[in-house]
Every structure is written in C-alpha cells, then in structure tokens.
ZAMARGU-4260 file (C-alpha; in steps of 0.2 Angstrom, whole numbers, plus 5000, padded with zeros to 4 digits):
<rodrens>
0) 5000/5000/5000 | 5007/5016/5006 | 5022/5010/5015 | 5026/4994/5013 | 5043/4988/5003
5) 5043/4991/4985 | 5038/4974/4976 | 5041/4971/4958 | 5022/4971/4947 | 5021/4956/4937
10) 5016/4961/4919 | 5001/4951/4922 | 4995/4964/4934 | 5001/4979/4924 | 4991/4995/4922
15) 4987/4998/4904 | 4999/5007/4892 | 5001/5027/4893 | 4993/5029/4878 | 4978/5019/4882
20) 4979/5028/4898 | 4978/5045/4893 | 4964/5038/4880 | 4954/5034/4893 | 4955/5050/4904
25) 4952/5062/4889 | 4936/5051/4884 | 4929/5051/4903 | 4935/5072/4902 | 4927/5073/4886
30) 4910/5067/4891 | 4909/5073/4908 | 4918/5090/4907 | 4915/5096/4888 | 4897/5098/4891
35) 4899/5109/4903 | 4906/5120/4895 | 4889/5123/4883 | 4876/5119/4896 | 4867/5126/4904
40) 4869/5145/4901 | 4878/5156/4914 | 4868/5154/4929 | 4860/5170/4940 | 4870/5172/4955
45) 4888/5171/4957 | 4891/5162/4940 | 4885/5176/4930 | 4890/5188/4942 | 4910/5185/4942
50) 4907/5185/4922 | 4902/5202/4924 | 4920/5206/4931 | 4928/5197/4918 | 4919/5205/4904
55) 4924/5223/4911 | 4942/5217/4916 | 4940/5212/4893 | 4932/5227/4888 | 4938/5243/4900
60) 4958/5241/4900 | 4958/5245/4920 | 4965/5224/4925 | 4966/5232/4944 | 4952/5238/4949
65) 4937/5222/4946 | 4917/5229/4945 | 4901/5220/4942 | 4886/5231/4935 | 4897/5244/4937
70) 4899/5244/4954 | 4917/5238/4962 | 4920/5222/4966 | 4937/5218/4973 | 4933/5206/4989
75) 4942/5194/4980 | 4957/5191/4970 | 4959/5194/4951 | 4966/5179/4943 | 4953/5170/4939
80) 4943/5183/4931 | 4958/5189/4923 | 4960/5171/4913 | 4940/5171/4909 | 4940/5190/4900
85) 4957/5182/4891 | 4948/5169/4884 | 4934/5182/4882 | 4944/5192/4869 | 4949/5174/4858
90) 4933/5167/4860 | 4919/5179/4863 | 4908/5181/4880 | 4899/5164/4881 | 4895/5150/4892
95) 4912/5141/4884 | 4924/5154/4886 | 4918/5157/4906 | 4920/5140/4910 | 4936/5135/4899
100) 4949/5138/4914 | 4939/5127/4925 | 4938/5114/4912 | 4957/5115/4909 | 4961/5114/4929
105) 4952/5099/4931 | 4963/5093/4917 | 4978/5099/4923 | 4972/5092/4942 | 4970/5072/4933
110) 4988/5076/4924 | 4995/5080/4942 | 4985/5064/4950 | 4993/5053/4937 | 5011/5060/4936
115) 5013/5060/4957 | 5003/5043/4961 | 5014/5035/4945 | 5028/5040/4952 | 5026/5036/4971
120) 5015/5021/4971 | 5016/5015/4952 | 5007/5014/4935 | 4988/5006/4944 | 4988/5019/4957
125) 4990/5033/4943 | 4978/5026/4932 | 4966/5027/4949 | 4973/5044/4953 | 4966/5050/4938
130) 4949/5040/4935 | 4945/5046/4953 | 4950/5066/4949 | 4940/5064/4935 | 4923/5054/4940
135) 4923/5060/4960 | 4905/5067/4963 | 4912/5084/4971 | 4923/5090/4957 | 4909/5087/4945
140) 4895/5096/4956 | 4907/5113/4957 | 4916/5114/4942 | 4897/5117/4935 | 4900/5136/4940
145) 4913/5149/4938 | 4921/5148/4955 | 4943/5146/4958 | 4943/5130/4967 | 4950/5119/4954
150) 4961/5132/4950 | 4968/5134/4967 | 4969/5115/4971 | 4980/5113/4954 | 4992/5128/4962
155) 4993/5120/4977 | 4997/5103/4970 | 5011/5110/4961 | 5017/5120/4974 | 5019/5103/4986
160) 5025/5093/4972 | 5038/5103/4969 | 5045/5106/4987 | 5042/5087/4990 | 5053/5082/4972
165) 5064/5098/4975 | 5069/5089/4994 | 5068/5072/4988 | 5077/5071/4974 | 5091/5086/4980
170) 5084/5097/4964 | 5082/5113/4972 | 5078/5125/4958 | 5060/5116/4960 | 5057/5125/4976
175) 5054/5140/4962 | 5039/5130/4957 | 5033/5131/4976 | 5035/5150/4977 | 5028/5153/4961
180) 5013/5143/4962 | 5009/5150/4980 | 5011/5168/4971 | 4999/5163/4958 | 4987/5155/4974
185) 4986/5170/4980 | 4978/5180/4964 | 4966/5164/4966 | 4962/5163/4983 | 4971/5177/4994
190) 4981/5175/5010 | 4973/5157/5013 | 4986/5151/4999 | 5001/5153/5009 | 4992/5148/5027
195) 4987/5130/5017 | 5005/5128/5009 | 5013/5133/5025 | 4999/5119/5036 | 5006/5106/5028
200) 5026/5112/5021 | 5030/5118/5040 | 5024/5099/5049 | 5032/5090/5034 | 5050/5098/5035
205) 5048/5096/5055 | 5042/5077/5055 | 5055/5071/5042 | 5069/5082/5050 | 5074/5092/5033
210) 5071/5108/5041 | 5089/5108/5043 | 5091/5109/5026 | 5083/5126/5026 | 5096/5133/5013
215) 5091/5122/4999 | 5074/5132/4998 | 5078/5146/4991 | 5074/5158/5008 | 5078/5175/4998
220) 5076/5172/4980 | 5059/5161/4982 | 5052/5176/4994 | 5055/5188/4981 | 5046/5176/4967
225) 5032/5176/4976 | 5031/5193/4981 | 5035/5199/4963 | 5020/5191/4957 | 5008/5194/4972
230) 5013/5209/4977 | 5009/5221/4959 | 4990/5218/4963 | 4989/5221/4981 | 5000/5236/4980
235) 4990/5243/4963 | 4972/5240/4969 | 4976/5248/4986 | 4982/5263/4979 | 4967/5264/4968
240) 4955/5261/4980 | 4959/5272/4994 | 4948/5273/5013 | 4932/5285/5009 | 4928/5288/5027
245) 4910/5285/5027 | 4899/5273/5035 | 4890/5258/5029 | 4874/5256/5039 | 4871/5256/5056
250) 4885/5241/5057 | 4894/5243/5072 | 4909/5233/5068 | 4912/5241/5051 | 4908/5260/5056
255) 4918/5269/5042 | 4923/5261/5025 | 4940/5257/5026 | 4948/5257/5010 | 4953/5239/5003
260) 4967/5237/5014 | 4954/5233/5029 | 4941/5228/5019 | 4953/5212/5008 | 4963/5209/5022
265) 4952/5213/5039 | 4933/5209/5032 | 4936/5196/5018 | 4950/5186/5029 | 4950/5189/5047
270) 4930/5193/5049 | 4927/5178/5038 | 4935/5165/5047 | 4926/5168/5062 | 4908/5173/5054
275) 4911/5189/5057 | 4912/5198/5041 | 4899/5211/5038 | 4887/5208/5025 | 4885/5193/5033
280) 4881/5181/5018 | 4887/5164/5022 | 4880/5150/5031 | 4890/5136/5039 | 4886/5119/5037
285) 4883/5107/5055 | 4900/5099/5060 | 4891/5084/5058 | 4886/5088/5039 | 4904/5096/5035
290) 4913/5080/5038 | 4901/5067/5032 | 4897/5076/5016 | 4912/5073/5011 | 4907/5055/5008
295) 4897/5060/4994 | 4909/5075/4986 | 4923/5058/4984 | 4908/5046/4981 | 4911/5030/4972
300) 4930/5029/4977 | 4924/5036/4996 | 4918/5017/4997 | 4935/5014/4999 | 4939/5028/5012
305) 4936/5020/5027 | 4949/5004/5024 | 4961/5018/5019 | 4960/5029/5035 | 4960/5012/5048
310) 4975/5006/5040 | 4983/5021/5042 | 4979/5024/5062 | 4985/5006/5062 | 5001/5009/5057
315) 5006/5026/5060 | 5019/5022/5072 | 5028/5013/5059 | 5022/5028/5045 | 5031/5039/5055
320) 5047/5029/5059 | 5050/5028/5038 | 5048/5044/5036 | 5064/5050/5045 | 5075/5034/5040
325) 5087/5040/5029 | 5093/5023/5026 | 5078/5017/5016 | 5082/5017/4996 | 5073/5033/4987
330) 5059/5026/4979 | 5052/5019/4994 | 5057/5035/5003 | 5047/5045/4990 | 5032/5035/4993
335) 5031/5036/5010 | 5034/5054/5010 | 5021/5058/4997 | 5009/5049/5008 | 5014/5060/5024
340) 5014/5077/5013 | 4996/5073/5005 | 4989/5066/5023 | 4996/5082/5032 | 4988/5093/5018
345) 4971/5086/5019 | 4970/5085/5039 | 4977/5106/5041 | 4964/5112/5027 | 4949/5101/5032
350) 4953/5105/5051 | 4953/5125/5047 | 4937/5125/5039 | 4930/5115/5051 | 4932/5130/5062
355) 4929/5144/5049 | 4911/5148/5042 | 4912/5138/5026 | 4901/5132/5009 | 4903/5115/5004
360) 4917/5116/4988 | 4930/5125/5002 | 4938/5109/5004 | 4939/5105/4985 | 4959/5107/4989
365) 4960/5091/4998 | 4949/5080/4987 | 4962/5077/4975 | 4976/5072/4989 | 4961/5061/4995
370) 4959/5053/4979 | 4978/5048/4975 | 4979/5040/4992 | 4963/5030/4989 | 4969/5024/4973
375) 4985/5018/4979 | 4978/5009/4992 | 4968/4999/4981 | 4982/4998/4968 | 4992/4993/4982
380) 4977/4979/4985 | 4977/4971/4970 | 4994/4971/4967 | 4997/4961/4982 | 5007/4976/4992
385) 4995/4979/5005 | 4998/4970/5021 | 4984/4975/5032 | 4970/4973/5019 | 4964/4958/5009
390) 4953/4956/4992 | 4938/4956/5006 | 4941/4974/5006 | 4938/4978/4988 | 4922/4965/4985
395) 4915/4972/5002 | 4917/4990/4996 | 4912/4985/4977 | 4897/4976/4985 | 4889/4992/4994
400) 4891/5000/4974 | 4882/4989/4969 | 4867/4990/4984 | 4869/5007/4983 | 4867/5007/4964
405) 4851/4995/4965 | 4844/5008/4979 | 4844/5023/4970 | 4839/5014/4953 | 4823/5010/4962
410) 4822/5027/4970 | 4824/5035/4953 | 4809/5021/4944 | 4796/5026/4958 | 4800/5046/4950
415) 4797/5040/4935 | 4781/5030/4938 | 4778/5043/4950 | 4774/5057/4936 | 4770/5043/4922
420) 4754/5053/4919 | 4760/5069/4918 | 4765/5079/4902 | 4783/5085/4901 | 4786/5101/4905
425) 4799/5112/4901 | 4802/5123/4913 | 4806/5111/4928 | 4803/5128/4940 | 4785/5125/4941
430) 4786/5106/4948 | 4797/5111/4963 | 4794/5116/4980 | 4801/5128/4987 | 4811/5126/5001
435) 4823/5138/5005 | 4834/5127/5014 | 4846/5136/5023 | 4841/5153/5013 | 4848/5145/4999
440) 4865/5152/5005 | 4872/5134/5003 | 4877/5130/4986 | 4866/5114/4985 | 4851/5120/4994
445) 4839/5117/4979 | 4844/5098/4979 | 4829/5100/4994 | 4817/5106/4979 | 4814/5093/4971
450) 4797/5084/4971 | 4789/5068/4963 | 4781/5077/4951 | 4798/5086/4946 | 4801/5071/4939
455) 4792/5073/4922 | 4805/5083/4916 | 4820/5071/4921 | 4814/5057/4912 | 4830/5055/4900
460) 4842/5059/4915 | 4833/5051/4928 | 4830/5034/4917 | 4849/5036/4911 | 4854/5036/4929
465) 4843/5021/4935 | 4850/5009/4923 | 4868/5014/4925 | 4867/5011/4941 | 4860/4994/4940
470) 4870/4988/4926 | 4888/4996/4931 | 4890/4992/4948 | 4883/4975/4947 | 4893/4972/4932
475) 4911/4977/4942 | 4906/4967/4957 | 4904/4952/4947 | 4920/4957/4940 | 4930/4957/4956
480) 4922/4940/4961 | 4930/4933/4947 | 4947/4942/4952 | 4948/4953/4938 | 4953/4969/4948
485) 4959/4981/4934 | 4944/4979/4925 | 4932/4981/4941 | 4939/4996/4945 | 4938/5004/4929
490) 4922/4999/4929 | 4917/5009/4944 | 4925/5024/4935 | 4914/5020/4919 | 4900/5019/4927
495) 4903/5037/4940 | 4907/5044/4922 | 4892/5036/4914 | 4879/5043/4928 | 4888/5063/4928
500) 4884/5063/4911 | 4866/5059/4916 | 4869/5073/4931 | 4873/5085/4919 | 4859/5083/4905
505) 4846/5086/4922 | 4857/5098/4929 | 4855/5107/4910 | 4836/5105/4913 | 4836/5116/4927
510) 4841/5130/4917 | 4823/5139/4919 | 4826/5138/4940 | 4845/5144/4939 | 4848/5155/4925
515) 4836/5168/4917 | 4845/5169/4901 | 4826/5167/4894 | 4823/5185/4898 | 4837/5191/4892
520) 4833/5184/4874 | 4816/5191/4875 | 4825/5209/4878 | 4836/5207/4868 | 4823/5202/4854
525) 4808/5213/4858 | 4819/5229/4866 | 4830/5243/4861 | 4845/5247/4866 | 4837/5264/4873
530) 4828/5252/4887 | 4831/5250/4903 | 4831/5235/4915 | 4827/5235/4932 | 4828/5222/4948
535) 4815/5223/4960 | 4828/5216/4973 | 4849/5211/4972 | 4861/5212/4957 | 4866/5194/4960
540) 4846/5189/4957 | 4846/5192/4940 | 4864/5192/4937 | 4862/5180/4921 | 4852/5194/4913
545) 4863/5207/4916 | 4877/5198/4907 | 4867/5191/4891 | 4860/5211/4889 | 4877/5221/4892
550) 4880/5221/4873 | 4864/5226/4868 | 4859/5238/4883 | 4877/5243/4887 | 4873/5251/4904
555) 4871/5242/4922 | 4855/5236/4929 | 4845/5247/4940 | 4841/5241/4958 | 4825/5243/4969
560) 4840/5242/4983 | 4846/5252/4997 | 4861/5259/4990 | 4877/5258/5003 | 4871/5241/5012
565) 4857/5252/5024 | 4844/5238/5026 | 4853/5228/5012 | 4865/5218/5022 | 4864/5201/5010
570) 4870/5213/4994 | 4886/5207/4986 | 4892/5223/4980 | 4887/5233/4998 | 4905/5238/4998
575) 4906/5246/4982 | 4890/5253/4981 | 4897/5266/4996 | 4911/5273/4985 | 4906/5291/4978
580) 4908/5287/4963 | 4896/5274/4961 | 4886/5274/4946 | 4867/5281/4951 | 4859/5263/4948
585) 4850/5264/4965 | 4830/5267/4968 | 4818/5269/4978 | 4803/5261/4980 | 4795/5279/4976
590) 4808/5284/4963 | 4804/5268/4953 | 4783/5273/4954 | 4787/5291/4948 | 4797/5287/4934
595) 4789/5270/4929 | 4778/5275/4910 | 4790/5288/4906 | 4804/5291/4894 | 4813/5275/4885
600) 4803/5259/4889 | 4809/5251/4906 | 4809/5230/4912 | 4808/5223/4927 | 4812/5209/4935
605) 4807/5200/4952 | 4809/5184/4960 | 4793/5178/4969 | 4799/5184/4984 | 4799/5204/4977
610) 4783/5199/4965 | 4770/5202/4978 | 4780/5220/4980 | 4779/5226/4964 | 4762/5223/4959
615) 4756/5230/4976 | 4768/5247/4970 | 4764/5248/4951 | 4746/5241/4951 | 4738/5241/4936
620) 4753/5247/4927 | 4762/5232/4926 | 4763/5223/4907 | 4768/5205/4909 | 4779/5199/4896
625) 4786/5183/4903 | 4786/5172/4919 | 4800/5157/4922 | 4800/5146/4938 | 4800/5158/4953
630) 4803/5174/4942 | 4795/5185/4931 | 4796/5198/4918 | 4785/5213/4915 | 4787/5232/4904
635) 4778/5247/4906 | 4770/5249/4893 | 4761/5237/4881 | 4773/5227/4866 | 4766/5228/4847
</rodrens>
C-alpha cells in the first residue's frame, strides 16, 4: 500500500499502456467536462456575476480595479477573472469561454494525480489517481459554475510537488515551482494560499527532520518570486482604491469604510473565518454535515475511504518511523513521503474549515490528495502490496456499489412512475417546492426542491441514471468476484462517468430555475437598446440577465436596493456601492413609481419573493411579458 517495501508488478497485473491511459482520461474528460462547457447557460448568482468582472476586466483596459454592473468588486482576487475575459477576447463572451479555465484545471488536476501517484505508488495507482479526479461526485458538482477552486487546488498541487521532488530528489531549483505557484494561489484565493501551503510544508519539514536543510529552499530568491508576482496587485488595487471615510449602515463593527486594505485583508479574511464579516452572507454547514458530506463529494471511490483511513491509524507508528529513515532506498522514501505530505495537507485544510464559516466546495483542495491515496491503496490491494488489507476489502466496498446502485435505481423508477401521467414540462421551476433550505446560502440547497412530480421533466436523465446504476456496479462486482481487479475498478469509473453525464443533462434542465438567460433573449429580441432594466431586489438575482444584455443595453442594471448596504445587508456589491463614485443605479421604491411609464421603455424583474412588491407598487401598470420558475418579467407599457 502506502508504505510497505517496494515489490516488483508482474506484467500480468500491469496497468494499461500510457497511451491507452491517457485515451481513457480524455474520453471520461470529454463526456463529463466538455458539456459543461455549453450547458446550461451562465447561471444568476455568482456564476453570472463574476462573468460580469471578467467582461469589464476584457472590455475597460483597468485589469486592477474588478466591477460587476458597474459597481466595484474587489473582495476577491483577480486571477481568475483575469483568465475568463482572456479567453473572452479569443473566443467571445459565452458559456464556453467562462467556464474553459475550470475545464482546463480539472485537466491539469488528473495530469498532476497521474504524474505524482505514477511516480510514488506505480502505474495502477496513477491510472486510479486520475479516474478518481475525473469521476469524484464533488469535482463534478462545482466545476458546473465559475468559482477558483479547481484552480487553486492545481496551484497548490504543484506547489507541494515541487518542494516534495525539489527535497527528495536534491533538485532545488524546484522549490521556484513552490513560490511561484503560492504567488499565483494568492491572485486565486488570497492570504489562505500561503496559510494552506505553510499547514502542511512547515509539519512535513519538522516530522521528516529536513528543516535543517533550510538553505536548499531558496529563503531569499523564492520570497522575492512570490512577492513579485503577488505583490503588483495588492499594491495597485490599494492605491486605487483608497479609505472613503463613510459609514456603511448602522454596522457597528464596520463604522467607516475602510479602503481595501481593511476591507481584503480585515473583512474578507479575518472577519470571515470567524463569521464575522459584515454583510453577513454565508451560512456554515453542521460539524456533523461538514465531515460526512464529504462521503458524497469523493463518492464511488469514498467506498474505499474508510479501509484507507483504519490502516493508516494502524500503522502510524511505523508511517512515521519511515519517514525520518534515511537509510531506506529513494523510491520507497518518496512513497512514504508523498503519503505523509498529501495526509498532512488534507488533515490542516479540512481542520481549518471545520472551524471557519464555510460552503461545501471550500475543501475541494483536499479532494484530490484524497483521491491519490485511495487509489493507491487499492492499487496497492490488488497488486498484492497491501499487508493490512485483503481482496475482502475491495468486494466488500464493490458490493455496497452495487446495493447502493440497485437503491437509487429503484428510488429513481418510483420518480418516474411517479409522474408517468404527467405531460413533460419544460420549465422544471413550476414542479418544485420551494424550500429555501438554509436561505439558499448553501450551494446545494435546491437539491431539497425537488418533488415527485419534478420528475416529468427528468425522464431521460433520471432513466439514464437508474439503469447505469444497476448495470455498472453489478457488472464490476461480478467482476472482482471473478478476480479481475483492473477491469472492476475501471468499471466503477465508467460507470461514475456514465451517471455525471446523466447529472449534467438534468442539471441542464434546470436552466429555467437557475439561469434567466430566457429574459434576456426576450430583451434582447423585443427591446431597444434605449431600454432600461430594472431588479426589484439584488444584482446577483438576475445576474444572468445582466450579462446576456450588456452588449445590447450597454449600461448596468437598476436596483430597487438600498444603496450603501442600509437595510441591504445580503448585497454582494454593499462595499462598492458606498464609494462616491458609484454609478446612480440605485432606487427607491418611490423613485421607481414616479418614473415608471416615462421616457425610454423600462423592464423589470422579480423573484417571487419581490413579486408580491411590485404589483402591490405599480398596480395596474404592470405589462407581463414573461414568467420562468419563481421569476417574472414585465414592461411598462404594452409590446406591438
């Protein structure tokens, strides 16, 4: 397994040849991924929303300063929108172009797998590495969006591989690769970049004893790497955005607004971590829920978890025995260290979210660490290198699958028989409840929406899905029965690959739910450019909107908002609204009244929450043009 002598693989037992390899991962990437890409349209929130930076990052020439609808926006590091309004300028503003880097770090994050699992644990295990990257349920659910954690986890990586080759292998122009990467984490993530590196860099070097090798790592040089790359920013968008002196609402821990010193560094990393940070937006999930969920964001390989993790307590006093025995031979030494590094990474990260307010993708860093050493465990299973564990380990793990797979099969048929009768109906909006779990502040709250009716407009995913899971995983246990490992556990990949392409085709179906690129179109195709568009509630609410109408409309969105966060504290650009210069896109419920039915033809939008509002304010002088799940659409005045 992880620690055991190094044994030589029969050819028997060999993992397929690179080519086939790579074969494999670009078909799984290709079908899992690739859609993506197309489907569904940017979503309202904060997938359109940080599209919105990177399209005035593309178009304005200021790459400092970041601004949605106008409005600054620079809580959070540039780098990734920077990479999106590149891609913008080659390929247009589009669904593909947004959610290209994302693709690419999840291909560069099963490369990475491949490369480091290869090399510590063999040719199976990186084959694993990879499949498991590429088919983990949690990878797939938030790669669906425009948010950095992909990206950040491949910096990270590369960071640790580096230090860890640079040490192992006495190359230490790689310790470069470790500064750099942490530079570039930084225009990901901010300060938490260097914190994670230096959680799990800082216990290595002191368990393995090559802290006293401390001039190998490039202490000057490195420094000045990092800063040279993370420092421009910092300095720039400080300098640009300076304190203003005035106060944001009646919040007693803000008082006056800070310029982005405070704001970046104080509100957005300090406050944060101990749910402090004003507006106070985020939920945290319950301990419980925090740790167990990761079962499902690893799910299939996670069926393998628990083995991993008890033979690990088992023989840790061994473990950490190897790890400072320099009389081992290299190879062995490298395996055991890559072990120690990737366990030591996962525990500091998932222990600091633990105790920060947290969504459920913050821990996507550790995912892949988790993932290689599952899959050289079971490499190290079947190859016979894996003391503590027999074959009983894999068929049991490969049995549940398999019960698992018949259970939701049959959970998915009662759906589906469920809402026989009923007629399919496009927009999926109108069949769900309602629920609001957690405010929807969680990022998979509308998984509770879903009803039995809701089912008539799953039927290909949903019936996609049930016989996956009922052929696939039967289909792999039988093959391990029969003790053909490889093949079983590239089965279980197939088959994770197989049933996210399902995922996705009912994840695409909620497009009328999440995205309201429908009105947009209608805008667009009925509207002039003269128009105006209006929210009756938050930017983010009809964010999709706001980004499929900027090159027709080319001004911001209106808001029926209190400007400068006063009784508004959920607003995601409260900051930058209280800057002077802040484009007057701000009214009143009285402003809108007066000047609603005058000049240029106006549209407004509201979620059912605001609906209720807006009728009761403009009464009969409302026009309905269109309504989408929870959200509608009216003018003011009637359409020829």
């Amino acid at each position: 397994m992880l620690i055991t002598q190094e044994k030589t693989r029969p050819a028997a037992i060999a993992a397929p040849p690179v080519k086939m390899v790579w074969l494999l991962f670009l078909a799984i990437f290709a079908a899992v991924q690739v859609a993506s890409l197309f489907t569904p349209p940017l979503m309202d929130d904060v997938d359109a929303g940080h599209a919105q930076v990177a399209q005035h990052f593309a178009e304005s020439g200021d790459w400092v300063t970041a601004k949605t609808n106008g409005i600054r926006y620079i809580e959070k590091p540039p780098l990734p929108w920077w990479l999106v309004a590149i891609v913008y300028r080659v390929a247009g503003q589009n669904s593909f172009a947004t959610h290209l880097p994302n693709a690419l770090a999840m291909l560069g994050l099963t490369w990475l797998a491949w490369v480091w699992a290869r090399r510590a644990w063999g040719a199976r295990a990186g084959l694993y590495a990879g499949l498991s990257v590429l088919t983990a349920m949690g990878p797939f659910l938030f790669t669906r969006f425009i948010i950095p954690e992909a990206i950040l986890s491949l910096f990270l990586l590369i960071a640790l591989y580096g230090m860890l080759t640079g040490i192992e292998f006495r190359q230490p122009a790689r310790f470069y690769w470790s500064w750099a990467m942490v530079g570039l984490a930084m225009l990901i993530k901010g300060m938490i970049a260097p914190v994670f590196f230096a959680g799990a860099a800082i216990p290595y070097l002191l368990i393995t004893g090559e802290w006293r090798h401390w001039r190998t790592w490039k202490p000057v040089s490195g420094p000045l790497l990092l800063l040279a790359i993370a420092a421009p920013w910092h300095i720039l968008v400080g300098l640009a955005n300076p304190d203003q002196g005035h106060a944001v609402g009646n919040h007693p821990t803000v008082g006056n607004v800070h310029g982005f010193w405070w704001f970046y560094l104080v509100n957005e990393h300090f406050l944060r971590f101990f749910g402090q940070r004003y507006p106070h937006d985020y939920n945290k999930l319950p301990f419980a829920a925090y740790w167990l969920l990761h079962i499902v964001w690893l799910f299939p390989w996670s069926l393998f978890l628990p083995g991993l993790l008890w033979a690990a307590w088992k023989m840790r006093g061994r473990w950490f025995a190897q790890v400072r025995d320099v009389r081992i031979d290299g190879e062995r030494r490298f395996r055991v260290r890559s072990a120690l590094l990737l366990t030591v990474f996962s525990a500091f990260t998932l222990l600091f979210f633990s105790i920060s307010t947290n969504q459920e993708y913050y821990t996507f860093p550790v995912w892949p660490p988790l993932l290689m050493l599952t899959a050289a465990a079971v490499a190290g299973v079947e190859e016979g290198d894996a003391p503590l564990f027999s074959k009983a380990w894999l068929r049991g793990g490969q049995g549940v699958f398999a019960v698992i797979g018949v259970l939701v099969s049959v959970a998915l048929a009662w759906g589906l028989w469920d809402s026989r009768n009923l007629p399919y109906v496009s927009d999926i909006g109108v069949l769900l409840a309602h629920r609001a779990v957690a405010g929807y502040t969680l990022s998979m709250s509308h998984f509770f929406d879903l009803t039995g009716p809701s089912f008539a407009a799953l039927r290909l995913p949903a019936g996609l899905a049930a016989i996956t899971l009922v052929v696939g995983p039967l289909l792999g246990w039988v093959l391990r029965r029969r003790g053909k490992d490889l093949e079983a556990t590239i089965s279980i990949a197939v088959t994770a690959s197989v049933f996210l392409v399902a995922a996705h085709i009912a994840f695409a179906r909620f497009e009328p739910m999440l995205s309201s690129k429908q009105f947009a179109d209608t805008i667009v195709r009925r509207g002039s450019p003269a128009d105006s568009f209006i929210i009756m509630g938050e930017q983010s609410d009809a964010s999709s909107v706001i980004f499929y109408t900027h090159n027709f409309l080319r001004k911001p969105a209106l808001l029926v908002y209190p400007r400068c966060g006063q009784h508004g504290e959920g607003s995601t650009i409260l900051w930058g609204s209280c800057y002077p210069d802040a484009p007057d896109i701000f009214y009143s419920d009285e402003r809108l009244s007066q000047s609603w039915g005058t000049g240029e033809r106006k549209w407004l939008f509201a979620q059912d929450e605001n609906r209720t509002k807006a009728e009761r304010l403009l009464g009969g002088r409302l026009y309905l043009v269109q309504t989408l799940a929870d959200k509608a659409l009216w003018t003011d005045r009637a359409l020829k």
